[in-house]
N, C-alpha and C positions, 0 to 999 in steps of 0.2 A: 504494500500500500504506500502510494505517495508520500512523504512527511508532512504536506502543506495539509493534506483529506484525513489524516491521522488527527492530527493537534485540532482540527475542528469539529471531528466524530468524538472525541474526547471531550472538547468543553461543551459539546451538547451533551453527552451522558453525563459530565458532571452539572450541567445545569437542569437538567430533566430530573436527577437523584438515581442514574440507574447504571446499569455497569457498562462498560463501554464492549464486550458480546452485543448486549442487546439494545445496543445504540444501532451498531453494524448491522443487527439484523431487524430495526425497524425500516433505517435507509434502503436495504435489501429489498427486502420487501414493497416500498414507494419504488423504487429500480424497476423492479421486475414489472409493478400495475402499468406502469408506465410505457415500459415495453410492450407489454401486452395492448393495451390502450390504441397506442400505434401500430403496431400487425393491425391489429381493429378495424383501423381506422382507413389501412393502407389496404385492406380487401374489402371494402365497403363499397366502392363503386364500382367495382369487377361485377360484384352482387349483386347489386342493387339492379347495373345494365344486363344481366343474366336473366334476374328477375323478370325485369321491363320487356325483354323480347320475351319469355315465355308467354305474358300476357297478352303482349301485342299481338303474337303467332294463335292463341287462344281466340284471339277475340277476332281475328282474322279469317279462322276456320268455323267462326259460328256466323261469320256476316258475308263469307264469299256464297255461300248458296242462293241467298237472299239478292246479293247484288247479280248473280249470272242468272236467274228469274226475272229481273227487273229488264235488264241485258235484254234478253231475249222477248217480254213482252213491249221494249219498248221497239227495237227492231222488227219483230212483227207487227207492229203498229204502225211501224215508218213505211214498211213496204205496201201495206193494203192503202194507204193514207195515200202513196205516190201512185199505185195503181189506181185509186179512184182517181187523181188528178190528172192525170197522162188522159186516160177515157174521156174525162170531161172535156179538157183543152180537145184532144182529136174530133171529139165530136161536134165544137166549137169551129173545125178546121185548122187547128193552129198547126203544121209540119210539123214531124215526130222530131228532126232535127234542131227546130226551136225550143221543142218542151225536154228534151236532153240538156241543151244548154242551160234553159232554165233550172232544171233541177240539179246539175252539176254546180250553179253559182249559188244557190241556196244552203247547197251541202257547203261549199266554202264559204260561206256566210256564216254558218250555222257553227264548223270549226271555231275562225275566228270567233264567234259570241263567246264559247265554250274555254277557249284556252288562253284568250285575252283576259287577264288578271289584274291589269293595272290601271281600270277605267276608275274614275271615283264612284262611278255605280256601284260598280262588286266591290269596289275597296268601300263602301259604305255600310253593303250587307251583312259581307264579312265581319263588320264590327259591330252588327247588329245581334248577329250569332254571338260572339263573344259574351256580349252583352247582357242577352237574353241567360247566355249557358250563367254568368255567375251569377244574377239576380234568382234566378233556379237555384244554382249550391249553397247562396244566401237564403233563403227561404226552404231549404230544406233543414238548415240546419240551424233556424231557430227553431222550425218546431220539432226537432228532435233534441233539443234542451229539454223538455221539460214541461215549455210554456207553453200552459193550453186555452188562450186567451183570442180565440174560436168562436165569436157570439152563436154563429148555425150552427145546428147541429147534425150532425154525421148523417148521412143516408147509407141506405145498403142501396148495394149496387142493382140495378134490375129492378125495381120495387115500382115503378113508375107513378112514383107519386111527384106531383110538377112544384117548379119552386118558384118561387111568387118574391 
């Protein structure tokens, strides 16, 4: 042991009243928590991001079904949607070669709407979602304080009785 860590573990055990063993091994002891502490602390966010993707991949495989059904009937809905409109225009007369291009500029229209992110329209909605989403986390979680400060009173669900 150093002489300078010597002579100060010393005048703490003579200032505490105890022997200087168990001076050493109260210091030890704060050493090791410490250590410990920091491993802790230094595989916390390995974890933490370990965590975070099993969730994210959980929450992924409960919402890909849902979104390739959406996929699908909104696709189906685009196609019978352009086939009625192709029929009407032709029936109108309009050359099949006009109503291609039409519908060719619409679909790139419709990209751009889609993937254009930086209009203040979306960039307004977008913060509207936000918005909404923590007024929601605020409001859930006063009433899961506690506070049941609620004048109506509860309904079952289905009961159809109307609320006035």
């Amino acid at each position: 042991m150093k002489p300078g860590v010597k002579s100060a573990m010393q005048q703490l055990a003579t200032g505490a009243n105890m022997s200087f063993s168990a001076a050493c091994a109260g210091g030890l002891e704060v050493f090791a928590r410490a250590k410990i502490r920091d491993q802790e602390e230094t595989l916390f966010e390995p974890r933490m991001r370990m965590m975070m993707r099993r969730e994210i991949r959980s929450s992924d495989n409960r919402h890909i079904p849902f979104e390739i059904k959406n996929a699908i009937a909104a696709e189906q809905t685009r196609i019978l949607i352009t086939d009625l409109y192709k029929r009407m225009l032709l029936k109108e007369g309009m050359p099949l070669k006009a109503i291609n291009t039409k519908l060719d500029d619409t679909y790139t229209m419709a990209r751009t709407n889609v993937f254009n992110t930086k209009t203040p329209k979306f960039q307004a909605l977008v913060a509207q979602y936000w918005q909404a989403t923590e007024d929601l986390s605020a409001d859930r979680q006063d009433h899961a304080g506690g506070s049941q400060t609620e004048s109506a009173p509860r309904r079952e669900a289905g009961t159809g009785t109307p609320t006035a």
